[in-house]
C-alpha positions in Angstrom: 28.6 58.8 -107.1 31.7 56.5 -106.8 31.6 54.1 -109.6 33.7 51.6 -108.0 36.0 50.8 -110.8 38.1 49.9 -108.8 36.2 47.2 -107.6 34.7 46.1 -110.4 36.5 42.7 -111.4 36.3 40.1 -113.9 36.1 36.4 -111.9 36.9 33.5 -114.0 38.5 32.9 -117.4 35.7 30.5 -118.7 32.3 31.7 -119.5 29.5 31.7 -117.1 26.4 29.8 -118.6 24.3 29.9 -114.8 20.9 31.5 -114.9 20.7 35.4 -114.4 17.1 35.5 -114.0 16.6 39.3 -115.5 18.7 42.2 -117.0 18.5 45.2 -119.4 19.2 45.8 -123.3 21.1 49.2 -124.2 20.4 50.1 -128.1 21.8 53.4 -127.1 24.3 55.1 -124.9 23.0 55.6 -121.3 24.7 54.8 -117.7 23.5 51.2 -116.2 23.3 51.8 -112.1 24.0 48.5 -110.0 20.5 47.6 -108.7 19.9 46.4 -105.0 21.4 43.3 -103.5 23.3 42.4 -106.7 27.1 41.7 -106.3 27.6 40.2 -109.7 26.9 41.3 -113.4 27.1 39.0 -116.5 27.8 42.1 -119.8 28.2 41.0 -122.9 28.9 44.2 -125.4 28.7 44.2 -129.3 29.9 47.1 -131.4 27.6 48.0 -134.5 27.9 46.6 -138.4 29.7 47.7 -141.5 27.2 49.5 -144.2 27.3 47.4 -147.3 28.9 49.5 -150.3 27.3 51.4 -153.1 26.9 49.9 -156.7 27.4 51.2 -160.5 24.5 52.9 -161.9 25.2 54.3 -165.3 25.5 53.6 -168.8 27.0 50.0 -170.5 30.4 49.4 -169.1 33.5 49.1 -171.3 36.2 47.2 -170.8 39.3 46.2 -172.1 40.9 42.9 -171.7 42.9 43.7 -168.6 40.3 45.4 -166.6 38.5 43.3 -163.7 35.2 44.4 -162.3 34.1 44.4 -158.4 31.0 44.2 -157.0 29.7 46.1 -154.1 31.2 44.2 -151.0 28.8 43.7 -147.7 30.0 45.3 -144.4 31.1 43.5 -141.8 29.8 42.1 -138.4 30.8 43.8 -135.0 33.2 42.3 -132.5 31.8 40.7 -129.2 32.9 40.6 -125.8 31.7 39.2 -122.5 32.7 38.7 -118.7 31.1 37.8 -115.5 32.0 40.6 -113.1 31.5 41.8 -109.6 29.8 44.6 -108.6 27.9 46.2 -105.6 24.7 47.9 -105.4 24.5 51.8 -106.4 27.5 51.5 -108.9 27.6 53.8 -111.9 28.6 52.5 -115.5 28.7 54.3 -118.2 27.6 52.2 -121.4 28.9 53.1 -125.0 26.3 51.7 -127.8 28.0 52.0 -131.4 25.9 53.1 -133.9 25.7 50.8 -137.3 27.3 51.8 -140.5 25.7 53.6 -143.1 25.2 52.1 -146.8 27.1 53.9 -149.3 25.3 55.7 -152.3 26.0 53.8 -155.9 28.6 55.5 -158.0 28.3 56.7 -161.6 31.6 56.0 -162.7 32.9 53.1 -162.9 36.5 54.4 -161.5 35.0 56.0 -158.6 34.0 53.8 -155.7 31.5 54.4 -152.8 32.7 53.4 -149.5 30.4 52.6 -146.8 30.8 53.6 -143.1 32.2 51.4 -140.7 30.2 50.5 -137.2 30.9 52.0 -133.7 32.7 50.8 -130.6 30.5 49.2 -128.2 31.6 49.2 -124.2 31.1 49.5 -121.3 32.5 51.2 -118.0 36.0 51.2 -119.8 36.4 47.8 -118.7 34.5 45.8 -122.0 35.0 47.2 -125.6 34.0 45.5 -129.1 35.1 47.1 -132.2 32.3 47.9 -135.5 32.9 46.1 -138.7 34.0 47.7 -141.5 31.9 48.9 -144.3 32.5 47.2 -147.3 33.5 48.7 -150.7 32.1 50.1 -153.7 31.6 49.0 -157.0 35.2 49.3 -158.9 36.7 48.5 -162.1 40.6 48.6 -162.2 43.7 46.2 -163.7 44.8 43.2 -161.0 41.7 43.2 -158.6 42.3 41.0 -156.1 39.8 40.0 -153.7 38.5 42.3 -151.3 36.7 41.9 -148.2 35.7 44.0 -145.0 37.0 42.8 -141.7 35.0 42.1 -138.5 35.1 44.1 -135.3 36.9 42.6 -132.2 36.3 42.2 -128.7 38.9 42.9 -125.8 38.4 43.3 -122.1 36.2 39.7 -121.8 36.7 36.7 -120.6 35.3 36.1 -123.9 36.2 37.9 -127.2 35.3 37.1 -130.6 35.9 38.7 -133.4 32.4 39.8 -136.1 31.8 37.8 -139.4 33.4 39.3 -142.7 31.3 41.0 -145.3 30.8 39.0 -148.5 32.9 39.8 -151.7 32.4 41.0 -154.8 33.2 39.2 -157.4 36.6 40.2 -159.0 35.7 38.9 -162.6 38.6 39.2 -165.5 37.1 40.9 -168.5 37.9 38.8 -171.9 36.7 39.2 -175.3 35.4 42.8 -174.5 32.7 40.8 -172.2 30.4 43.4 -170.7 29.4 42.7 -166.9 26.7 43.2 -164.2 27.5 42.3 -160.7 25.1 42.2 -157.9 26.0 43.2 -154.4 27.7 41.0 -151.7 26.1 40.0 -148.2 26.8 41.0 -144.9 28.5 39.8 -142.4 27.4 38.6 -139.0 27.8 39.7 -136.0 29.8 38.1 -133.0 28.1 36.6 -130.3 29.7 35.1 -126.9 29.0 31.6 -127.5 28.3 31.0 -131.6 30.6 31.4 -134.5 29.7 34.5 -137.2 29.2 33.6 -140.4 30.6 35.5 -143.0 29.0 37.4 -146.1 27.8 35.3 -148.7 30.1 36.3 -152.0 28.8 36.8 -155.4 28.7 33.5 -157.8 29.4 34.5 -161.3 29.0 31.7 -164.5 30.4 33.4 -168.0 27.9 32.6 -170.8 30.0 33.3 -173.6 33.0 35.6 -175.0 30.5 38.3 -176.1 28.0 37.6 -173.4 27.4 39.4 -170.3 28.3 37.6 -166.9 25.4 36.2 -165.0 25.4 37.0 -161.4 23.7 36.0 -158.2 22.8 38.2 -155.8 24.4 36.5 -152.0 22.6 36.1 -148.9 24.2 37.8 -145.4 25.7 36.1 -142.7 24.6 33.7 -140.5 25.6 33.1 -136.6 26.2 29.8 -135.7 26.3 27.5 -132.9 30.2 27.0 -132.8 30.6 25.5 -129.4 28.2 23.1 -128.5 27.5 25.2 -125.5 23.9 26.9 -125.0 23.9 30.1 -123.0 20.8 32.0 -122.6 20.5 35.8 -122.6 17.6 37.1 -120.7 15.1 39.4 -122.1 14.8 43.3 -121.5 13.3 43.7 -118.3 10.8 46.8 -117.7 12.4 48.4 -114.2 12.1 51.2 -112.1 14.2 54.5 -112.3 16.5 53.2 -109.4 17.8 50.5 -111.8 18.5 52.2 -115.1 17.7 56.0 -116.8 13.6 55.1 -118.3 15.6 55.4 -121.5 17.7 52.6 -121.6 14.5 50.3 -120.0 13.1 50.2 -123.7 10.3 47.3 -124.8 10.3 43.7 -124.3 12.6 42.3 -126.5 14.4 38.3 -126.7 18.3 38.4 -127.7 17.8 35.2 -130.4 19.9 34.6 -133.5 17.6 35.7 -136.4 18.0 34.4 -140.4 20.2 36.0 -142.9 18.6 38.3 -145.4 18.1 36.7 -148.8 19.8 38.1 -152.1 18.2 40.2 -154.2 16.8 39.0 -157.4 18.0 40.3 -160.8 16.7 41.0 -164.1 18.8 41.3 -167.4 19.3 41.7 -171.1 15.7 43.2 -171.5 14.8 45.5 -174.3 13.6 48.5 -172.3 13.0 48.4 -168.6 14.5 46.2 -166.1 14.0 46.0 -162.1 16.0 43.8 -159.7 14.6 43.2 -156.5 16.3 44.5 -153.0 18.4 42.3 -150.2 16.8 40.9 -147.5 17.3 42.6 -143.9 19.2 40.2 -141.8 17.2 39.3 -138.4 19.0 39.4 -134.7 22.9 39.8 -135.4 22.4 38.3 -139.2 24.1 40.1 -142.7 21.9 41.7 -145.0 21.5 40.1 -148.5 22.9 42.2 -151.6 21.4 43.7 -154.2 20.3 42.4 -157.3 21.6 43.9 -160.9 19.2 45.1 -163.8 20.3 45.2 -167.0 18.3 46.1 -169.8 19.9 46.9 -173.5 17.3 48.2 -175.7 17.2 52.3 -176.8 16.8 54.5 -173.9 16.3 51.8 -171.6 15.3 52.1 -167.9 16.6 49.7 -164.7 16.1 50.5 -161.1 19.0 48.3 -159.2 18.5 46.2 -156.3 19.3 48.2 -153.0 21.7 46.0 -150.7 19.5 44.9 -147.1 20.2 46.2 -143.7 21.9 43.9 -141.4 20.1 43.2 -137.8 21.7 44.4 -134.6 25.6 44.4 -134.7 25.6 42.9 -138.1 27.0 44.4 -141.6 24.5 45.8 -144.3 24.5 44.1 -147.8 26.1 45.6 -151.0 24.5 47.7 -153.5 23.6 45.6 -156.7 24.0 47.5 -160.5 21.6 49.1 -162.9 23.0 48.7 -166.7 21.1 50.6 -169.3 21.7 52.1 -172.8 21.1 55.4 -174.8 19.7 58.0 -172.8 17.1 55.8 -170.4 18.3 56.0 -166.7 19.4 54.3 -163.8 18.2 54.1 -159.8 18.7 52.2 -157.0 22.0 50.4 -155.9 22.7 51.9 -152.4 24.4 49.6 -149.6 22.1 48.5 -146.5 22.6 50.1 -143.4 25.2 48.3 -140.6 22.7 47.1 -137.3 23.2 49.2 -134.0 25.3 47.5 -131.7 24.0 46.0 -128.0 24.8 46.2 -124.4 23.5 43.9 -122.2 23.8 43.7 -118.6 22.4 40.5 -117.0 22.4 39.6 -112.9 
């Protein structure tokens, strides 16, 4: 069948915020056919979140006076874009969902970082495309850190294109005195949505208790979408069609494209004498960051933590940062990984 590429045309350079009374919600790759009697197509396309990056599980960290530590960093929130096209009945499109990010596993070593996966490229038809966010980085001790964030997917193609909210940092903290320190994970970033600004991954908030102290840590929530222009557009829900509108598989369940929170921060737990256990990230909701992982530190003999595991981000949205289990002797250490990146969307509106 012809897909009329051609013919397909973007019409207008402001967004269109009339009703489109029904529509369908790709979570996965499929072809959308042009249903009867409808000559115009709202798509809006979102390519998939970072995964959130590993954290340090292993024995007490030393450090010399030059060294700075990094936390686990969140991934980062897909791109968006959107346009109002025209279209005719019996059209073919083919529709590219990108996958989310997976989290990275926790490290070790405290040399050797565990990256996370970047999200896929949403698009559709060749004529939309909207990049995934970049999975955020592992836990890392090194001289001259400097801050370190992933970076949002883009849109391109739309009338509108925004780019995805940033995953949260880890805190780059300057060792001094010999100070030990436990860093939880960072939160993801959300994703981008036609008509409200991402918010970013919340970054790790670090208070030093003394010189021979460790560093307290917080645990940050994930990224928030926010209404950033006033403007109120509404998405229509997944509609439950015939074959002669869409493959069955791309039909899916009943679901409503609304903003959901940002996953919490995990909670931590430190300077016990023999077992410690931090709690996990939240998972974001709709298009929201996951929350990090909370550390555990515990510093009696043979001690035992289990680190807070960093949450998965909600649809196009990055996956929180691994928190850190600490322990002494010959105890053990689990937990830490980075949450997942959220699949990315397609939706096709008329």
């Amino acid at each position: 069948m012809n897909n009329g590429l051609g013919f397909f045309a973007r019409m207008g350079g402001t967004p269109d915020t009339g009703t489109f009374s029904t529509g369908l919600i790709f979570s996965a790759t499929d072809t959308f056919i042009v249903p009867s009697n409808v000559y115009k197509l709202r798509v809006t396309v979102i390519g998939g979140g970072g995964g959130g990056g590993g954290g340090y599980v292993g024995t007490t960290l030393t450090l010399t006076n030059s060294d700075s530590t990094h936390g686990a960093t969140g991934g980062a929130g897909g791109g968006c874009a959107q346009a109002v096209v025209a279209a005719r009945p019996g059209m073919t499109f083919a529709v590219t969902v990108g996958a989310g990010g997976s989290g990275a596993a926790p490290s070790t070593s405290p040399t050797a970082r565990n990256s996370s996966v970047s999200g896929g490229t949403s698009s559709f038809g060749g004529i939309l495309s909207a990049t995934g966010g970049a999975g955020g980085v592992g836990f890392y001790t090194a001289s001259g850190l400097g801050t370190e964030t992933a970076a949002g997917g883009t849109g391109s193609g739309g009338n509108i294109n925004r780019s995805g909210g940033s995953g949260g940092a880890g805190i780059a903290a300057t060792n001094s005195g010999g100070m030990g320190t436990v860093i939880a994970g960072a939160g993801g970033g959300a994703a981008a949505l036609p008509l409200q600004a991402p918010g970013n991954g919340g970054s790790v908030a670090c208070v030093s208790l003394s010189a021979t102290s460790y560093i307290a840590v917080a645990a940050a929530g994930g990224g928030l979408p926010t209404n950033g222009d006033n403007t109120t557009q509404a998405i229509s829900s997944v509609m439950t069609g015939s074959s002669s509108v869409a493959p069955a598989s791309a039909q899916g369940t009943l679901l409503t494209v609304v903003p959901g929170s940002s996953g919490a921060g995990g909670t931590s737990n430190k300077n016990n004498t023999s077992t410690a256990t931090a709690t996990n990230g939240g998972a974001g909701g709709n298009f929201a960051g996951g929350g990090g992982g909370g550390f555990a530190n515990a510093t009696g003999t043979d001690s035992v933590v289990v680190a807070g595991n960093g949450g998965a981000g909600g649809y196009g949205a990055g996956g929180g940062g691994g928190g850190n289990g600490i322990y002494t002797g010959t105890g053990g250490a689990s937990g830490g990984y980075g949450g997942a990146g959220g699949s990315g969307l397609v939706i096709v509106e008329w």
